[in-house]
C-alpha positions as CSV (number, residue, x, y, z in Angstrom):
1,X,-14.5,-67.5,-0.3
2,X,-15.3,-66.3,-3.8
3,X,-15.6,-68.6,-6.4
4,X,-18.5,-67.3,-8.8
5,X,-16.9,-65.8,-12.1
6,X,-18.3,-62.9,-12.9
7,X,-19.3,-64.2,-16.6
8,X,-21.3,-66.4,-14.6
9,X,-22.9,-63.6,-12.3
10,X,-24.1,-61.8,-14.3
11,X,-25.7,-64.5,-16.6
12,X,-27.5,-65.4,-13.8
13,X,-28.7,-61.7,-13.3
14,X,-29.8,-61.6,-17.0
15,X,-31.9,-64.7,-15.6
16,X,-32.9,-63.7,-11.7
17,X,-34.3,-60.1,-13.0
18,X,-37.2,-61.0,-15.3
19,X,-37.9,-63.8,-12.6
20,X,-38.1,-61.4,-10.0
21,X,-40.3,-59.4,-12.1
22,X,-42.7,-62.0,-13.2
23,X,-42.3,-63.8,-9.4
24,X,-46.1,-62.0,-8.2
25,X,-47.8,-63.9,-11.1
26,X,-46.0,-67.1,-11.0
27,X,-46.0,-67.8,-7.4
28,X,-50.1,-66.1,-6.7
29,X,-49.5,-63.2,-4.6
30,X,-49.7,-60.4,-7.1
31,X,-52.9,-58.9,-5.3
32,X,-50.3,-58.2,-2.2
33,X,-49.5,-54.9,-4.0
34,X,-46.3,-53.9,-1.7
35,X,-45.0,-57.8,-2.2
36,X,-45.3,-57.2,-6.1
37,X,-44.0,-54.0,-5.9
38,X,-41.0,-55.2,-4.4
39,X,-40.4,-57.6,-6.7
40,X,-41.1,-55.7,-9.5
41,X,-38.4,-53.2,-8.4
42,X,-36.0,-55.1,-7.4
43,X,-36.1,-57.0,-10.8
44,X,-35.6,-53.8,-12.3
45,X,-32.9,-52.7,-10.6
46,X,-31.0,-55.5,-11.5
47,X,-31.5,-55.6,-14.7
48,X,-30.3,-51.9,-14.9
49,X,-27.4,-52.5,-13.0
50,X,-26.3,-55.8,-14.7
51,X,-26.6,-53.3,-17.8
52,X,-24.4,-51.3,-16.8
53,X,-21.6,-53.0,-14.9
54,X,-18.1,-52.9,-16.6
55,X,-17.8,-57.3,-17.1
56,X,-18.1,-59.4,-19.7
57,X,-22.0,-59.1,-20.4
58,X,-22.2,-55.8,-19.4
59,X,-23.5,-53.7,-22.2
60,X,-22.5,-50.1,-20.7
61,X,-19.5,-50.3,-18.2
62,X,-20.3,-47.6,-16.1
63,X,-20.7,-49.6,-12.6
64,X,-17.3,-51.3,-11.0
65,X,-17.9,-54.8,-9.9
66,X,-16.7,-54.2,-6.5
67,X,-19.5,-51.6,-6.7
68,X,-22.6,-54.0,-8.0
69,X,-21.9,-56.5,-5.7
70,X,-22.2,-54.3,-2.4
71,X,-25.6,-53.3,-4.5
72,X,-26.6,-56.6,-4.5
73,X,-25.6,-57.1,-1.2
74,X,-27.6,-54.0,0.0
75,X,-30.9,-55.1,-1.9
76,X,-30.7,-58.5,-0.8
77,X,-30.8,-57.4,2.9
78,X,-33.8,-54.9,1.4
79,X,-35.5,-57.7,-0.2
80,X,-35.0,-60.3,2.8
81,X,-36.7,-57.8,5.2
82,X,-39.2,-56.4,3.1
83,X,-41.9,-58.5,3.9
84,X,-41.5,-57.6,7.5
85,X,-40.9,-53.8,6.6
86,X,-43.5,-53.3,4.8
87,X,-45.9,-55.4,7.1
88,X,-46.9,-58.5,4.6
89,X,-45.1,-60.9,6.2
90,X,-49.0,-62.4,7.3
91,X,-49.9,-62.5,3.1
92,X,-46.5,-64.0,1.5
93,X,-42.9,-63.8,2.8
94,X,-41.1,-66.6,1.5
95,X,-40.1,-65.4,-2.1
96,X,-38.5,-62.4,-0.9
97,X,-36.5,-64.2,1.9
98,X,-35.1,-66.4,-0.8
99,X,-34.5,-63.9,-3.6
100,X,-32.8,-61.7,-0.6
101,X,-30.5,-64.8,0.7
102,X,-29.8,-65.5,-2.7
103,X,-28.7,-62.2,-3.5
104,X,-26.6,-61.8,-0.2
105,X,-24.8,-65.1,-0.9
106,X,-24.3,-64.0,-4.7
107,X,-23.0,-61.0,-3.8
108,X,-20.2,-62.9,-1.3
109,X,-18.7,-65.3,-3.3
110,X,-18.9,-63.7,-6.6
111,X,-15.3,-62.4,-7.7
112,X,-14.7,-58.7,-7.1
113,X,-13.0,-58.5,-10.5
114,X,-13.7,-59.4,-13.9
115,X,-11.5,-62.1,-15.7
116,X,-7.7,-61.4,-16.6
117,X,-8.9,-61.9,-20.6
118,X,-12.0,-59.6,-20.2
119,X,-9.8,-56.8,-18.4
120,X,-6.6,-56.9,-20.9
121,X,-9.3,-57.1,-23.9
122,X,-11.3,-54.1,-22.5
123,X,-8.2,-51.8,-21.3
124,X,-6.6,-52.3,-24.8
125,X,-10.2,-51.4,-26.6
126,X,-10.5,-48.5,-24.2
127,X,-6.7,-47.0,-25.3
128,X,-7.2,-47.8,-29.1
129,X,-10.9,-46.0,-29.0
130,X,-9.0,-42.6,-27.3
């Protein structure tokens, strides 16, 4: 069942990305360099692709939804495992499980397509910019 607006989605990626990022120094395990790592990157790539998904607070509109939320999907299995995959399950592994679980559920009950008003808005600024 899908019933997270895609406003909504990605307002909360503007938010989850610089957490992830900053997530080795707020929660003590950035001497774990593969955990921070991790983090770091995965932070990052949301960011980025947040950027450019074509929805309301996307600032590019390069990436389809449909598209950004099998991403997500596919780095929050990443970031689930990761502390078993890259062996520091033993140092810190609860973070990424969450983050990873988080990003799997987001990615399942977030709409697949952006708001009637945002689409009609951005098809008829499309046509009038050719």
């Amino acid at each position: 069942m899908r019933f997270i607006p895609t406003r909504f989605h990605g307002i909360l990626d503007y938010i989850v990305g610089p957490l992830l990022i900053i997530s080795p120094w707020i929660f003590d395990f950035s001497d774990v360099s593969w955990a921070t790592w991790t983090m770091v990157i995965a932070g990052v790539i949301i960011l980025i692709q947040t950027i450019l998904t074509d929805f309301e607070v996307g600032l590019v509109h390069k990436i389809p939804m449909k598209t950004h939320l099998m991403m997500d999907f596919g780095l929050g299995v990443i970031l689930a495992l990761s502390p078993w995959m890259f062996n520091f399950d033993d140092r810190v592994y609860m973070p990424h499980l969450i983050a990873g679980i988080f990003a799997i559920i987001a990615s399942l009950t977030t709409h697949r397509t952006p708001s009637r008003s945002y689409t009609t808005s951005h098809a008829t600024h499309r046509h009038t910019d050719v």
